[in-house]
Steps between C-alpha positions, in 0.01 A plus 500: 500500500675859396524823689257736419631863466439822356672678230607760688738241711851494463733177565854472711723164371666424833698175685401434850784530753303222647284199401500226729269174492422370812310165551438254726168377738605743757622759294189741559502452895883597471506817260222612711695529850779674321295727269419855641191470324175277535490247289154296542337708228783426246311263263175768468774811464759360252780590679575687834806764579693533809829439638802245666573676820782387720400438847552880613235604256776650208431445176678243357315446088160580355338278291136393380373157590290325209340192469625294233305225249510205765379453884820560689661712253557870522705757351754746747574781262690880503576759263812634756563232774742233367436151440809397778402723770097369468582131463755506822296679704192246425781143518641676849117407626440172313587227806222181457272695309405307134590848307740483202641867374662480103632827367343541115626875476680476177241299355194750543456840336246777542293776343360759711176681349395861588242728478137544559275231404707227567297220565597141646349226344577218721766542745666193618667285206366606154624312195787364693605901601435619859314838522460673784460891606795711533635732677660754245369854459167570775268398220367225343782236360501133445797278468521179297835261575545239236732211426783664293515131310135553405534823328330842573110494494356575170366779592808635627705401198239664251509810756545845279408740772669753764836271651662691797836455587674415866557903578134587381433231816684619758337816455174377507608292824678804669163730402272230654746487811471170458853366639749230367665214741776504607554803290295757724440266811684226596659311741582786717132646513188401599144481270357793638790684462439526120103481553472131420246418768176549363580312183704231628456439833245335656402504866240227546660254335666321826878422510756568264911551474500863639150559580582614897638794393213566274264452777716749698549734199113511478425528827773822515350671211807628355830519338842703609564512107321543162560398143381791342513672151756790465618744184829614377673696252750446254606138441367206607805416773731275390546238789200380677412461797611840612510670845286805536551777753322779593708801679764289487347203663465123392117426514442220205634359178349539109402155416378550136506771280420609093501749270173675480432622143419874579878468673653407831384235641272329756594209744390297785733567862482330790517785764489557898124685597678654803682746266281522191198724446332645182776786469810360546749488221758196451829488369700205354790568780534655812629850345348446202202727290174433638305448232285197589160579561295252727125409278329385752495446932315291687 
């Protein structure tokens, strides 16, 4: 069965960084006390996001969780997180649980499609593809994952519309604040640090690698630092991350960055809230220009 879409959509070629098939009779049980999300509605919702936390709640990979073709199969997939980091994290765990983890990454390839209209078929496994929804731009997107061995999709190889290319991405991703792991949070910061906790966390869902500190995040209702949106001129900078400073103090790195067509360019920084408010101005050292400007504060 195809993807529907409309032809205003555009289409991003892409190769996961991840795509792990896990199987096994308790391989459901297992992924869902490690998984940060809830995953007893996967079969209705086609796939589920969240994250591998280590035990003090950081954020170790991202991935989706799909259901594959066959009872006890599912797919562990991620368009940042690699394929090592995922599959050791998940083997560290396996003791006499019946769960098998095989690393397909090379063997899988997808295409990302964008716009308004986009319209899911079937998610789940469609004509030996998985589609799912993705997490791209703050609209509407739907990603298909395919054997590379099989060939494209037809309707992806007879495509003649709008392609986009990996920059046009990241600055729909860095627009949509929508952050990368490990590239914006990672092992050194926690969910809600980048705003991760409404979209993949889930608090009802019982124990999980990680979930006490959610519980106690929660129950604290806040964060000592932000990943938030920030604005420079000139270049983007060269080496990244970068320490930022305000009056001459450390108070957060520049995660991602890219050039934004009118010039300059806009990025994503993870920065301390104790020294940040709408009207402070950044600088790329500690006696350097400040001409960073801060989007957005909590």
């Amino acid at each position: 069965m195809p993807i529907n879409f409309s032809t205003s959509s555009a289409i991003f070629r892409w190769r996961p960084a991840c795509w792990l098939r896990i199987t096994g009779a308790d391989a459901l049980i297992f992924l869902q006390g490690q998984f940060s999300n809830d995953l007893r509605a996967l079969p209705a919702a086609g796939g589920v996001y969240g994250l591998w936390l280590s035990l003090k709640g950081r954020v170790i990979a991202d991935s989706f969780v799909l259901s594959g073709s066959v009872p006890g199969e599912f797919w562990v997939g991620s368009y940042f997180s690699a394929a090592l980091v995922i599959r050791e994290r998940l083997e560290s765990h396996i003791i006499a649980d019946d769960v098998t983890v095989e690393d397909v990454t090379g063997e899988w390839a997808g295409i990302t499609i964008l716009g308004a209209g986009v319209v899911h078929s079937r998610e789940g496994t469609t004509d030996g593809a998985v589609v799912f929804r993705g997490r791209r731009d703050g609209g509407e997107s739907a990603e298909c994952v395919y054997r590379i061995a099989a060939g494209e999709p037809v309707w992806a190889e007879a495509w003649d519309g709008r392609q986009v290319s990996a920059v046009d991405m990241l600055r729909f991703r860095i627009a949509a604040r929508i952050p990368a792991v490990p590239v914006d949070v990672g092992p050194a910061d926690l969910p809600n640090e980048a705003g991760l906790e409404k979209d993949a966390i889930s608090y009802m869902k019982g124990c999980y690698l990680g979930q006490e500190v959610m519980a106690r995040l929660k129950s604290m209702g806040q964060v000592r630092r932000r990943l938030l949106p920030v604005a420079g001129l000139g270049d983007v900078p060269a080496t990244l991350p970068s320490g930022l400073f305000a009056g001459g103090r450390a108070v957060g790195e520049l995660r991602s960055a890219v050039a934004k067509a009118s010039g300059g360019w806009s990025g994503l920084a993870m920065l301390s809230l104790l020294h940040i408010t709408a009207e402070t101005k950044l600088a790329l050292a500690a006696d350097g220009a400040a001409e960073i400007g801060v989007l957005d504060t909590p």
